[in-house]
C-alpha positions as a Markdown table, in Angstrom:
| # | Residue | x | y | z |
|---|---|---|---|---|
| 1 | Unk | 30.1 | 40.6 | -19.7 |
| 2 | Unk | 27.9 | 37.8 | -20.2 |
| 3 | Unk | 29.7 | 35.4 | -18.4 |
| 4 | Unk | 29.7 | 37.6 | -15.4 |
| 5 | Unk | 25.8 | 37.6 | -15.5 |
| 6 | Unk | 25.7 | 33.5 | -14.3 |
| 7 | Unk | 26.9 | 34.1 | -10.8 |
| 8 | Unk | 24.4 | 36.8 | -10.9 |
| 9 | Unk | 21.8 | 34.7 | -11.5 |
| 10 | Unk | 22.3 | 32.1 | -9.3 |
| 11 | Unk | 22.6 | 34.3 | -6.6 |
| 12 | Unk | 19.0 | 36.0 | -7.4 |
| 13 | Unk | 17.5 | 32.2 | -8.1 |
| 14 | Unk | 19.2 | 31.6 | -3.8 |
| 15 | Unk | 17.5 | 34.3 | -2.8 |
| 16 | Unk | 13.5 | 33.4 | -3.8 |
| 17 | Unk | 14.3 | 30.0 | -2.2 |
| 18 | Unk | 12.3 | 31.6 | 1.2 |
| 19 | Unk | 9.8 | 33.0 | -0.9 |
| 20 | Unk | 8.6 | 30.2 | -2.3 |
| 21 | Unk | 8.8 | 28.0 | 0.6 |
| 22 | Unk | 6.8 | 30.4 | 2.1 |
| 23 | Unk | 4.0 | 29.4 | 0.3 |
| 24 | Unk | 2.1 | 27.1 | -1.0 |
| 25 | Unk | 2.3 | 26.8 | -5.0 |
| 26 | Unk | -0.9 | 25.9 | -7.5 |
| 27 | Unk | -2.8 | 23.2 | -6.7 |
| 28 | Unk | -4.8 | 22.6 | -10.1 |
| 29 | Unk | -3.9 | 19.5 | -12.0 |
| 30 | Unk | -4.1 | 17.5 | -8.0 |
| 31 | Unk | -1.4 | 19.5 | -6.1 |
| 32 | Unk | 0.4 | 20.4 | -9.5 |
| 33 | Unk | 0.5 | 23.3 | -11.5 |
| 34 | Unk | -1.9 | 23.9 | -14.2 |
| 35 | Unk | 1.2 | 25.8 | -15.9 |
| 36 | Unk | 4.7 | 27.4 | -15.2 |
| 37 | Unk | 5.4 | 30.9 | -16.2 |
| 38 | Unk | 2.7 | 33.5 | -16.7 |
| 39 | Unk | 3.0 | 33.3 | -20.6 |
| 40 | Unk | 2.2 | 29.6 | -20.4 |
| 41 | Unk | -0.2 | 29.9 | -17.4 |
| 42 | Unk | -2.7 | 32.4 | -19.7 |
| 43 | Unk | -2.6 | 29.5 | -22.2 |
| 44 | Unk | -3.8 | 26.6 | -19.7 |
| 45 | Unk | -0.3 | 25.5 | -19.5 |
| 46 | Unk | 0.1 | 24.6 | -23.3 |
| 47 | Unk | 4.2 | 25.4 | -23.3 |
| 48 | Unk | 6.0 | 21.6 | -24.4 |
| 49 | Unk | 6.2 | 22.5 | -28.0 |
| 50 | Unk | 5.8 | 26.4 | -27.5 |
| 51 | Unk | 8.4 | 27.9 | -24.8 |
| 52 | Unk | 8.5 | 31.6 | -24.8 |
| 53 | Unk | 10.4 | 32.7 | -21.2 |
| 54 | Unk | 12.7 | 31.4 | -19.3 |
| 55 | Unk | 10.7 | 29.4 | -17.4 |
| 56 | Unk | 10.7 | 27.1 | -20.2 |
| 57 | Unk | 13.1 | 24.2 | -17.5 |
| 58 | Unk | 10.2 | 23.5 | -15.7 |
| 59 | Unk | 8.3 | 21.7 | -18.2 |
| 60 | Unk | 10.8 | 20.8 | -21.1 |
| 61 | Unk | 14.5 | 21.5 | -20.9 |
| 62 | Unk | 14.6 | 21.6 | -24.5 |
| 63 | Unk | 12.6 | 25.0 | -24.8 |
| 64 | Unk | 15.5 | 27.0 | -23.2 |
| 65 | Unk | 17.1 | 27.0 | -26.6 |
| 66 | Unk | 14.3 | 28.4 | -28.3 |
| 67 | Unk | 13.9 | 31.3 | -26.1 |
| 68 | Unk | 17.2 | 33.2 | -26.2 |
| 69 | Unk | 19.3 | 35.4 | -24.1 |
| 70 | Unk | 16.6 | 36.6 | -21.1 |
| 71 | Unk | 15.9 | 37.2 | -17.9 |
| 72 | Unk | 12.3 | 36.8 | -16.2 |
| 73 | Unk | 10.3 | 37.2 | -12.5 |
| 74 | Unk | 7.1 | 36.8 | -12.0 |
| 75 | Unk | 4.5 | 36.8 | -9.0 |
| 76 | Unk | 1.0 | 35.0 | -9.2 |
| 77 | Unk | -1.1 | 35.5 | -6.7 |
| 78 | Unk | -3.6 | 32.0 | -6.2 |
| 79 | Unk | -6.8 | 32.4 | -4.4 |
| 80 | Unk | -8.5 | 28.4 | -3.2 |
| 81 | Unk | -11.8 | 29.2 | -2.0 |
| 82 | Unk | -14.9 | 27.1 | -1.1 |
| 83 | Unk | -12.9 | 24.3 | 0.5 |
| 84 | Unk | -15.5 | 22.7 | 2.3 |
| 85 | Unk | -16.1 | 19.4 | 4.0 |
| 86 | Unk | -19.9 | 18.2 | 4.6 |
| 87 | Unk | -20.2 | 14.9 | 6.6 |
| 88 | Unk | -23.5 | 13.2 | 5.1 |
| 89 | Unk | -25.2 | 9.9 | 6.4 |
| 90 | Unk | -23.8 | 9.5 | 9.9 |
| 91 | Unk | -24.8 | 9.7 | 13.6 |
| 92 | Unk | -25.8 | 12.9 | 15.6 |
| 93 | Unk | -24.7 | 15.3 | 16.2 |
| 94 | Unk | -21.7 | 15.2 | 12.9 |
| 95 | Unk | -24.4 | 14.5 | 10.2 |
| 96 | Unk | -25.1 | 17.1 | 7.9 |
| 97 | Unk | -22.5 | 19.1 | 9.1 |
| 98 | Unk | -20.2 | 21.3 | 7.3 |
| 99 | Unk | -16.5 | 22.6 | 7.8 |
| 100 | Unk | -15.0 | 25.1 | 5.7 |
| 101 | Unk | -11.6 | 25.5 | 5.4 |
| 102 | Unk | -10.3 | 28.9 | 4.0 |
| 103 | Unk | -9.0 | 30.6 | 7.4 |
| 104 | Unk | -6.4 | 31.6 | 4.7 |
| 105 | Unk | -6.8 | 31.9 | 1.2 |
| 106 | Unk | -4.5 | 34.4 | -0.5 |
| 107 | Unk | -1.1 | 32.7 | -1.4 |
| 108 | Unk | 1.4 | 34.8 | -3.6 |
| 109 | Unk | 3.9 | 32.4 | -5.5 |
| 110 | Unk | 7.5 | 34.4 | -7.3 |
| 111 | Unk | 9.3 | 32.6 | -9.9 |
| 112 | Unk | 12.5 | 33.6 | -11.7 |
| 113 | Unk | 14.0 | 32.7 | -15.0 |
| 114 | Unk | 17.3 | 33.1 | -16.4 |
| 115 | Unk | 19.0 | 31.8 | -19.5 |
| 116 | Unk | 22.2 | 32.7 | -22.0 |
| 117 | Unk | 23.3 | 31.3 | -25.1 |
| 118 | Unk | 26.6 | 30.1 | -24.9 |
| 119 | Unk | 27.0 | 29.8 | -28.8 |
| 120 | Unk | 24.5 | 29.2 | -31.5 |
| 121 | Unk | 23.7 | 25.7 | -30.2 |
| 122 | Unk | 24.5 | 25.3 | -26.1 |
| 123 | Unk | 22.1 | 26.9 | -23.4 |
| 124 | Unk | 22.9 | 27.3 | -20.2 |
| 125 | Unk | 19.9 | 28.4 | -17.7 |
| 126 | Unk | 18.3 | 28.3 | -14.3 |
| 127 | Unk | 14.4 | 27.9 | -13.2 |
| 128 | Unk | 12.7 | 28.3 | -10.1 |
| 129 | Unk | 9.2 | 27.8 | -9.0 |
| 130 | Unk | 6.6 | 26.6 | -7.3 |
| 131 | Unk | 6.1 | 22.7 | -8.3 |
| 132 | Unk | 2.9 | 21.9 | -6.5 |
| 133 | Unk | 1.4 | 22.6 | -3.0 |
| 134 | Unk | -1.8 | 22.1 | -0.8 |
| 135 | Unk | -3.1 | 24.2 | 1.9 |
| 136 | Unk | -5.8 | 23.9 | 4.5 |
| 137 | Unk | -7.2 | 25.5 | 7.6 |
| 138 | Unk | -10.4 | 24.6 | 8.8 |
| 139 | Unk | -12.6 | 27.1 | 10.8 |
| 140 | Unk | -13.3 | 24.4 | 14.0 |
| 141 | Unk | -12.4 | 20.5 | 15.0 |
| 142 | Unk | -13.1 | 18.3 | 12.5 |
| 143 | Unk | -14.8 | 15.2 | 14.9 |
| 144 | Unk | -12.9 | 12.1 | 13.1 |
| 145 | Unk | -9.6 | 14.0 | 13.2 |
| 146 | Unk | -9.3 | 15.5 | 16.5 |
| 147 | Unk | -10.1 | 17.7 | 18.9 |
| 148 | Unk | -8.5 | 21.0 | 17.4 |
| 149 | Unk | -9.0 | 22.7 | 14.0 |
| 150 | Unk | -7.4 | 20.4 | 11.6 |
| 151 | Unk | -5.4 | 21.5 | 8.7 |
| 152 | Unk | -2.4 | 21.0 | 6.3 |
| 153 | Unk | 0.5 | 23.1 | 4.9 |
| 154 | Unk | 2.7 | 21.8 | 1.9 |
| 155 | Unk | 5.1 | 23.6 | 0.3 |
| 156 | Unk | 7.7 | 22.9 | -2.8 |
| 157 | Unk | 10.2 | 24.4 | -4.6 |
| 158 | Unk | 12.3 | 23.6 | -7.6 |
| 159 | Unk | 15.7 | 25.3 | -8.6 |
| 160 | Unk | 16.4 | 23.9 | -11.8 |
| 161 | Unk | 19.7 | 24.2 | -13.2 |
| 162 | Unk | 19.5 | 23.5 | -17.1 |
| 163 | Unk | 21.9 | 22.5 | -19.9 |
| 164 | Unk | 20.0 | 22.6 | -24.1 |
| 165 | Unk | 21.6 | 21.6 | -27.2 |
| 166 | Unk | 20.8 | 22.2 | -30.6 |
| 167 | Unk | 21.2 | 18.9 | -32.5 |
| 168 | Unk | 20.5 | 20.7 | -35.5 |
| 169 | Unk | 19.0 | 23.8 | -36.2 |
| 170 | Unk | 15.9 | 22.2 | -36.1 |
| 171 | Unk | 16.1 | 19.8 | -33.3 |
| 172 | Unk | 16.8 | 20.3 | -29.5 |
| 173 | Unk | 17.3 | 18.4 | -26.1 |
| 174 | Unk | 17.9 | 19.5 | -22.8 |
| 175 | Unk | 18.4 | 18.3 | -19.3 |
| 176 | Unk | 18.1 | 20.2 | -15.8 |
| 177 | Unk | 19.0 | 18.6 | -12.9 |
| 178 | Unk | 15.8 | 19.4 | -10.3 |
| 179 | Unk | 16.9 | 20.5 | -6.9 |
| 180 | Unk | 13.8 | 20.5 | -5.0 |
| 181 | Unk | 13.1 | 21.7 | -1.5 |
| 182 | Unk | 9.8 | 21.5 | 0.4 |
| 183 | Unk | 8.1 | 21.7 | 3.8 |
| 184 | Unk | 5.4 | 21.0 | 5.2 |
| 185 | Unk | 3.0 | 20.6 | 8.6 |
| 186 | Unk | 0.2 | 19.1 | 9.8 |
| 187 | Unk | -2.4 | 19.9 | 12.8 |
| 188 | Unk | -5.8 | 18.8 | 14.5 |
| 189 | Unk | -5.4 | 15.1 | 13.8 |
| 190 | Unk | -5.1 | 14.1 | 17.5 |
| 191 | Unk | -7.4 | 10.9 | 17.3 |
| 192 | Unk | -4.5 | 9.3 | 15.0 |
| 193 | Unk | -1.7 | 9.6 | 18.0 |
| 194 | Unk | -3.2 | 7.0 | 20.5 |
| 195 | Unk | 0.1 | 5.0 | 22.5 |
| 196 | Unk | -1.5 | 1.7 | 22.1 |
| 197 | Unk | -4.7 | 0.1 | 22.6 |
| 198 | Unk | -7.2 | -0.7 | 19.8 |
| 199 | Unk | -7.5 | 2.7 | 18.6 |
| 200 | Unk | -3.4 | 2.9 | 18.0 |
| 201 | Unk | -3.6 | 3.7 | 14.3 |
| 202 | Unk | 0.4 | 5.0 | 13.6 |
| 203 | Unk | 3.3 | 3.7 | 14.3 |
| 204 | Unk | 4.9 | 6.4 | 15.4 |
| 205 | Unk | 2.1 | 8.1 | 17.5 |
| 206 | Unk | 4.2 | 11.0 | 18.5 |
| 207 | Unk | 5.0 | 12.0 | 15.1 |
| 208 | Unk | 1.4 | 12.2 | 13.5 |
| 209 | Unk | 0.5 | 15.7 | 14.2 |
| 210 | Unk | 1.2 | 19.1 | 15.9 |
| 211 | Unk | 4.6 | 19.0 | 14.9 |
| 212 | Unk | 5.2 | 22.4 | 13.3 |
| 213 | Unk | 7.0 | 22.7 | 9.6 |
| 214 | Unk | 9.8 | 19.9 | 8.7 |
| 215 | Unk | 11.8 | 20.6 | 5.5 |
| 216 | Unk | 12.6 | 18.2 | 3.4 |
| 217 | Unk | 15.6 | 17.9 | 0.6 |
| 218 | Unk | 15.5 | 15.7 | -3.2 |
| 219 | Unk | 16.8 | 15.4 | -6.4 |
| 220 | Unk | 15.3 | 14.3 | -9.9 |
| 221 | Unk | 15.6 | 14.9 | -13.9 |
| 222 | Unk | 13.4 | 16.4 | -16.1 |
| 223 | Unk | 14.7 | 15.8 | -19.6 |
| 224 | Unk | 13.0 | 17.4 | -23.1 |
| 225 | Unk | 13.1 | 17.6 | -26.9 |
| 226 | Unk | 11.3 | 20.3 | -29.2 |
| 227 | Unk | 11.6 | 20.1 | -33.2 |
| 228 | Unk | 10.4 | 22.4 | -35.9 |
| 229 | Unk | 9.1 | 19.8 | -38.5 |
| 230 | Unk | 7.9 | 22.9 | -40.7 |
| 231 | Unk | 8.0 | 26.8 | -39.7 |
| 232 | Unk | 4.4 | 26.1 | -39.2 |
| 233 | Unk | 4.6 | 23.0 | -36.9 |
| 234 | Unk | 6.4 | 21.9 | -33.6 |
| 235 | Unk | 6.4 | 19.0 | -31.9 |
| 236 | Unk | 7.8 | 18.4 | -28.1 |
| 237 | Unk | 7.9 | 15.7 | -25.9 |
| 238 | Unk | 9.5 | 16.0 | -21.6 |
| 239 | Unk | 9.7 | 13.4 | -19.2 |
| 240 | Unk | 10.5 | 14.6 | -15.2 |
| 241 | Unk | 12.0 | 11.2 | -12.8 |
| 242 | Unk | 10.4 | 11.0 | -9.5 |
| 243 | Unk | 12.2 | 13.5 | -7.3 |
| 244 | Unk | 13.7 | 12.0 | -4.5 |
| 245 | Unk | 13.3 | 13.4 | -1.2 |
| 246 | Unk | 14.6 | 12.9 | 2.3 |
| 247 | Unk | 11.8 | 12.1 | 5.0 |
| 248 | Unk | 9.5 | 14.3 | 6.8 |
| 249 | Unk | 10.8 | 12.8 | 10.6 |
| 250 | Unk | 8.6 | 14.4 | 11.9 |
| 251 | Unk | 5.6 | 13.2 | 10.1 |
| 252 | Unk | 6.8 | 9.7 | 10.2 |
| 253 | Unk | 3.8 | 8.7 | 12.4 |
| 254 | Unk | 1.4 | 10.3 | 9.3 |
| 255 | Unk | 3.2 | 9.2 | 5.9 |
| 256 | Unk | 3.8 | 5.7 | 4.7 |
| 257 | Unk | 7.4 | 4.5 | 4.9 |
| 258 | Unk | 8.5 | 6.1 | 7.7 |
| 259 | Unk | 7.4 | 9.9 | 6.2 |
| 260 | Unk | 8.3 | 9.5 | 2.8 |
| 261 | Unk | 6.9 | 12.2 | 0.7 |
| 262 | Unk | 8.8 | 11.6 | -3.1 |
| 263 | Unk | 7.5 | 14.4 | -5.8 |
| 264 | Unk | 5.6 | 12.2 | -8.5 |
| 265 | Unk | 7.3 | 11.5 | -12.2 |
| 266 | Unk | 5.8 | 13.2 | -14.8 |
| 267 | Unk | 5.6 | 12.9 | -18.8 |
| 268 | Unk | 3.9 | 14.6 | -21.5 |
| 269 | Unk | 3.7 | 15.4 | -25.2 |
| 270 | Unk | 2.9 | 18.6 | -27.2 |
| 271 | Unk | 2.3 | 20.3 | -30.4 |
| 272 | Unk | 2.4 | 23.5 | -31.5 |
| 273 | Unk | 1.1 | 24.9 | -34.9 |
| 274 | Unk | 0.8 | 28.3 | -36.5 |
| 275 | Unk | -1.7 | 28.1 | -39.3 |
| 276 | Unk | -1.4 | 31.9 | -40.1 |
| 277 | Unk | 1.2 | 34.8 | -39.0 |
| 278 | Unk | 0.8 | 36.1 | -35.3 |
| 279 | Unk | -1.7 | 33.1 | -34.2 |
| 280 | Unk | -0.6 | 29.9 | -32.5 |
| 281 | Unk | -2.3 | 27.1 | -31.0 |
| 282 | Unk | -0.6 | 24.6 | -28.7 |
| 283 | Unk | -2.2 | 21.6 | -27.4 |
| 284 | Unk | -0.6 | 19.0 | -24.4 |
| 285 | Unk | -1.0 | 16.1 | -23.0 |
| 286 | Unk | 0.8 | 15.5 | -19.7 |
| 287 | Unk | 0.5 | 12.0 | -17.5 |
| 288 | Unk | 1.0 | 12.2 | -14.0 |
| 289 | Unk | 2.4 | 9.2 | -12.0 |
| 290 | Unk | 0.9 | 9.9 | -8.2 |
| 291 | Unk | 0.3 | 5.9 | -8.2 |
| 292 | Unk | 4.2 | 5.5 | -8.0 |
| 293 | Unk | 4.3 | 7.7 | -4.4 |
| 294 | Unk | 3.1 | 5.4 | -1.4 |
| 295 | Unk | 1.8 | 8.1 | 0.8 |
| 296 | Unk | -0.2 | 9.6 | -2.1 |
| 297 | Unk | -1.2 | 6.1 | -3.7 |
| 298 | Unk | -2.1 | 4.0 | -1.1 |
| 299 | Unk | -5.7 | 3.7 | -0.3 |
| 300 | Unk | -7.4 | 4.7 | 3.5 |
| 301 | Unk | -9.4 | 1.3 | 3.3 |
| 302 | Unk | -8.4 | -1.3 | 4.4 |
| 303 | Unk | -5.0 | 0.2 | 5.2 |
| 304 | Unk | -6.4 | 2.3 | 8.2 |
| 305 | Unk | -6.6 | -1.2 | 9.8 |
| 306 | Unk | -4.3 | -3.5 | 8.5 |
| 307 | Unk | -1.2 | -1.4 | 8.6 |
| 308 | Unk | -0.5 | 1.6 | 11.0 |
| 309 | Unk | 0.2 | 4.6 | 9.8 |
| 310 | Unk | 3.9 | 5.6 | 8.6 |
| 311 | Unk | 4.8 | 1.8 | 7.7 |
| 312 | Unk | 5.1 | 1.0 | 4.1 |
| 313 | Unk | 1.7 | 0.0 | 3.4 |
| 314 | Unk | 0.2 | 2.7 | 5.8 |
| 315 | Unk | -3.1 | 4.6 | 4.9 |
| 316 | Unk | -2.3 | 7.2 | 2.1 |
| 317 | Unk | -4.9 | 9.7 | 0.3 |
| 318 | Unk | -5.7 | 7.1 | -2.1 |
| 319 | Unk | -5.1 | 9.3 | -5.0 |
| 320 | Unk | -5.0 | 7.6 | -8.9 |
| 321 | Unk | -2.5 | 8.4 | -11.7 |
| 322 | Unk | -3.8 | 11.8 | -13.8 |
| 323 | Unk | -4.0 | 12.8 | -17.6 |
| 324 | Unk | -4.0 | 16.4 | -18.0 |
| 325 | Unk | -4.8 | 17.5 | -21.3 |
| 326 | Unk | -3.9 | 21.5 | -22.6 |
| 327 | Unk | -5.3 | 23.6 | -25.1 |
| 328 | Unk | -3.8 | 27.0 | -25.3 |
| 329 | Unk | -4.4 | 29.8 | -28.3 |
| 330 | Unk | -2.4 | 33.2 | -28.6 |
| 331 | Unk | -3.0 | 35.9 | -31.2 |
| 332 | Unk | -0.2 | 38.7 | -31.6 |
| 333 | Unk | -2.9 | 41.7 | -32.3 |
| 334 | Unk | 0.0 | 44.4 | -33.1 |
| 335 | Unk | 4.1 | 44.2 | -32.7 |
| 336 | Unk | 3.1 | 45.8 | -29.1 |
| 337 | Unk | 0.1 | 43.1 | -27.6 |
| 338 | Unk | -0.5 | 39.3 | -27.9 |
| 339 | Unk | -3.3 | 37.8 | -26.4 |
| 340 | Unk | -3.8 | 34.3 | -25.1 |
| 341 | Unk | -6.9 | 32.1 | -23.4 |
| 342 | Unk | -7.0 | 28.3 | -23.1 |
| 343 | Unk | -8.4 | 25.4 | -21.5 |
| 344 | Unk | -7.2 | 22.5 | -18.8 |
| 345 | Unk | -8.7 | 19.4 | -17.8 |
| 346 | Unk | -7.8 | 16.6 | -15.8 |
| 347 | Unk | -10.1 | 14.3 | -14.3 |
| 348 | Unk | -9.3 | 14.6 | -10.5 |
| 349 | Unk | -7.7 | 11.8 | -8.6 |
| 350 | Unk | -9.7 | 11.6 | -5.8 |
| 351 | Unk | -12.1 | 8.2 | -5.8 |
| 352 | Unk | -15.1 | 8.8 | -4.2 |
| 353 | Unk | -14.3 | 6.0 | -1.7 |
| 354 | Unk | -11.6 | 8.1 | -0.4 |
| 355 | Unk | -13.0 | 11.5 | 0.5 |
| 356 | Unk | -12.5 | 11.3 | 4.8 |
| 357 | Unk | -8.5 | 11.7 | 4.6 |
| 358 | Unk | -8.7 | 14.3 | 1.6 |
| 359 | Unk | -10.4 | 16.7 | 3.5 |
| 360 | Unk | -6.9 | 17.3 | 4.5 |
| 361 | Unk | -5.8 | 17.6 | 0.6 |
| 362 | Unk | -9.0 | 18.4 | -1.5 |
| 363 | Unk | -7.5 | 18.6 | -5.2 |
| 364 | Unk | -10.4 | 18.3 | -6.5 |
| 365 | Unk | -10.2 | 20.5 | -9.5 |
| 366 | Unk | -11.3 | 19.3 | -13.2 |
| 367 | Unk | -11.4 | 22.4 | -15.5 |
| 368 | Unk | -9.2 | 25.3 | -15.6 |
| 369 | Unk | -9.8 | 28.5 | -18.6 |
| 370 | Unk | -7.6 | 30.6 | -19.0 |
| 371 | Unk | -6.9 | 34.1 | -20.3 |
| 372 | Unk | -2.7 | 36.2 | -20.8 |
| 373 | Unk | -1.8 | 38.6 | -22.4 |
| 374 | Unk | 1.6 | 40.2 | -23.5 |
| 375 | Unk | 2.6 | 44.0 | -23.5 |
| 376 | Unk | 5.8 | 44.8 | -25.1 |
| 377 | Unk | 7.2 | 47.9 | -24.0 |
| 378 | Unk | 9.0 | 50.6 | -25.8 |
| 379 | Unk | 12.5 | 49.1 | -24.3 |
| 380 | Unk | 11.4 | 45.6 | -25.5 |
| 381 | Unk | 11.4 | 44.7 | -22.5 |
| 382 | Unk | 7.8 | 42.7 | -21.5 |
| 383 | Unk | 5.0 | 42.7 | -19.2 |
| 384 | Unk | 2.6 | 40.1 | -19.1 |
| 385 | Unk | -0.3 | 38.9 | -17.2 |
| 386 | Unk | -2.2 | 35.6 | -16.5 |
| 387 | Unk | -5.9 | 35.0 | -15.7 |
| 388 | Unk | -6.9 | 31.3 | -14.3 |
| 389 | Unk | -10.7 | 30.2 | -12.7 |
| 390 | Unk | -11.6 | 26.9 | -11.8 |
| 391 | Unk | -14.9 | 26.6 | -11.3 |
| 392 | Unk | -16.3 | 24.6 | -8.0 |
| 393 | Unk | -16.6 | 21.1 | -7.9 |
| 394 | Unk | -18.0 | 18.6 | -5.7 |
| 395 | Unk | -16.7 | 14.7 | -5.0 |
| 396 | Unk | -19.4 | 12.7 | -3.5 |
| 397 | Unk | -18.2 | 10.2 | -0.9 |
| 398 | Unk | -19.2 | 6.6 | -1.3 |
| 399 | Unk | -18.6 | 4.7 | 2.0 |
| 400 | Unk | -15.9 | 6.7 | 3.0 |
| 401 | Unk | -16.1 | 6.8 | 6.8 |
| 402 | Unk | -15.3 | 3.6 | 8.3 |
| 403 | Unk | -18.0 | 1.9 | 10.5 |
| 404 | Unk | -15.7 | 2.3 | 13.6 |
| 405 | Unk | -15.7 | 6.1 | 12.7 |
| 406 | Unk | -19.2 | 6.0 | 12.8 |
| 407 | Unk | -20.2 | 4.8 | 9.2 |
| 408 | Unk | -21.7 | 7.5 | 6.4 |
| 409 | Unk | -19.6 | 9.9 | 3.6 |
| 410 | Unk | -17.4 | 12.8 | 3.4 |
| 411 | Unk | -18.3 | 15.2 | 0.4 |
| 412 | Unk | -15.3 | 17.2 | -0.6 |
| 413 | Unk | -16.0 | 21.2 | -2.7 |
| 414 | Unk | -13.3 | 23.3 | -3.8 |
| 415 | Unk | -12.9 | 26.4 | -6.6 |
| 416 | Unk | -9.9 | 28.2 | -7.7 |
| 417 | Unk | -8.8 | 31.3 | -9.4 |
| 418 | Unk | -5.3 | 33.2 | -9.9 |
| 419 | Unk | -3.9 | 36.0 | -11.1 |
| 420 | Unk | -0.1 | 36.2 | -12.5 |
| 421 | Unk | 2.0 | 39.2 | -13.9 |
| 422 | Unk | 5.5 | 38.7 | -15.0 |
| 423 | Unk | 8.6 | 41.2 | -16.3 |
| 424 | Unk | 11.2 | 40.1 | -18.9 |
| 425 | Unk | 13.3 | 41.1 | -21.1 |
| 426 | Unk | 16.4 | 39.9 | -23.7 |
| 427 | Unk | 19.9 | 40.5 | -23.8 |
């Protein structure tokens, strides 16, 4: 009967694939997740040495071990707000001038969990959700982009098959093989699309902007470990390859190296202690490699100018490496209700100097709190729920228009808040 329940799930983990290309995922710790799963989401993400659903793949293989024979969906719905754009120290009639760019807002991302014990050891599961994302749509032209409103739309997706073994009883690893999907589009940069001339910044003019969605295909590995040194401590450690991708053709004129758009390699490590029954406290520490993706890397100036856009070393968002750290707390109050809150920070990876192409992709968010919580039903079966704000923050350009684009700065605001609630149960 078991057995039967694979197929099953693979079938159900098919089916959210247009879901969650549909929209875009969190875009909290730069354009990824703050967490994965609404258990670990209401503790800032704290989950390497703490999994508790199965959506344990998606940050540390090992985990799936841990949790057991269950099933679990979720839906979060992720509300950006504030994204705003203020053009400071420049000529009339751009200066002091703001553009806001929440003509959507509301983004509802599912995510699905399965996972069985084959024996007392072997795991075999299956996780999908939302990896990272970026969304903008800005209420009029923006003047250095073009001449219509100017926006972006980036979408992933992760289906990650996954494999745990129990070394010992105390010791795990576990694989999953990442099968990512993504899309994405980009209008209202019409100034970037010139044939030829001076003012013929890409390559591929034609293939800059306007475009409509282009899906792209990849592949990575995310391995993990977890151990239980003492009942009362845990350790963890993951590590996730770049994922592969094709190329967006479409955006080859807007990307470096010809529209290449990899997903960045991440690592992290994490503890997990429980100095008295019912309470836990988890802390993380995750490293995010965006210096190792061209297009995200490589820096507007001098780029803009030296290289055209979609060559190798093409103007990129300029973004720098991240270190996210996690601190998530959770208090069983009864057999029936656990409680969680917690706190995220990363220092965002946006340098000042690079504000002008980021009004496009403002992750600009630093500190994330959390609050979750955990009903267990009368069936056992479990409901929880996930509360996230970011509060606003504001990245002051510093000589990020170039002269020939007038001269002056691009400030960049943004604030965040979600709300997740998930249903799952063992078998």
């Amino acid at each position: 009967m078991k057995t039967r329940l694979i197929p099953a799930a693979a079938a159900v983990a098919a089916a959210f694939v247009p879901l969650l290309l549909a929209t875009p995922a969190h875009a909290t710790n730069g354009y990824l997740s703050h967490g994965y799963g609404i258990k670990s989401m209401g503790m800032a993400g704290a989950s390497i040495a703490l999994p508790q659903d199965a959506i344990a793949a998606a940050y540390n293989p090992a985990g799936m071990t841990v949790v057991g024979n269950r099933v679990d969906f979720g839906l979060n719905w992720f509300r950006p707000t504030g994204r705003e754009a203020t053009i400071v120290g420049s000529p009339a009639p751009f200066n002091n001038t703001s553009y806001y760019g929440d003509e959507k807002s509301n983004f509802f991302v599912p995510e699905f969990g399965y996972n069985q014990m084959l024996d007392a050891r072997t795991s075999v599961g299956v996780s999908v959700y939302g990896n990272g994302g970026m969304n903008t749509f800005y209420d009029r032209p923006f003047p250095l982009f073009g001449s219509t409103k100017p926006g972006v739309d980036l979408s992933q997706l992760f289906i990650a098959p996954t494999v745990g073994y129990k070394v010992t009883p105390e010791h795990a690893v576990g694989v999953s093989l990442n099968l990512a999907f993504q899309r994405f589009k980009a209008h209202g940069l019409e100034n970037f699309t010139a044939p030829s001339g001076p003012m013929q910044f890409s390559a591929y003019p034609s293939d800059v902007t306007n475009n409509g969605y282009e899906n792209s295909y990849g592949y990575g590995l995310r391995l993990g470990y977890i151990g239980q040194i003492t009942p009362q401590f845990a350790v963890g450690a993951t590590y996730q390859s770049k994922t592969w991708m094709t190329d967006f053709d479409n955006y080859r004129g807007l990307f470096a190296e010809q529209g290449g758009f990899d997903i960045p390699a991440n690592y992290g490590l994490g503890i997990a202690l429980k100095p008295m029954p019912g309470l836990d406290i988890a802390l993380d520490v995750v490293w995010i490699d965006y210096s190792g993706i061209k297009s995200i890397n490589n820096p507007l100036l001098p780029n803009l100018f030296q290289a055209r856009l979609g060559t190798d070393g093409g103007a990129g968002f300029g973004w720098e490496d991240m270190t996210v750290y996690k601190l998530g707390i959770q208090y069983a109050l009864n057999p029936q209700l656990t409680l969680r809150g917690g706190y995220n920070y990363g220092k965002q990876p946006i340098p000042a100097s690079e504000t002008l192409f980021n009004v496009l992709a403002p992750g600009v968010m630093e500190d994330h709190w959390t609050l979750g919580a955990t009903w267990t039903l009368a069936n056992k079966s479990e409901l929880s729920f996930s509360f996230l704000y970011s509060p606003s923050v504001t990245v002051t350009g510093e000589n990020s228009i170039p002269p020939a684009f007038g001269g002056g700065n691009v400030n960049l605001k943004m604030k965040e808040m979600s709300f997740g609630v998930a249903y799952g149960w063992k078998f």
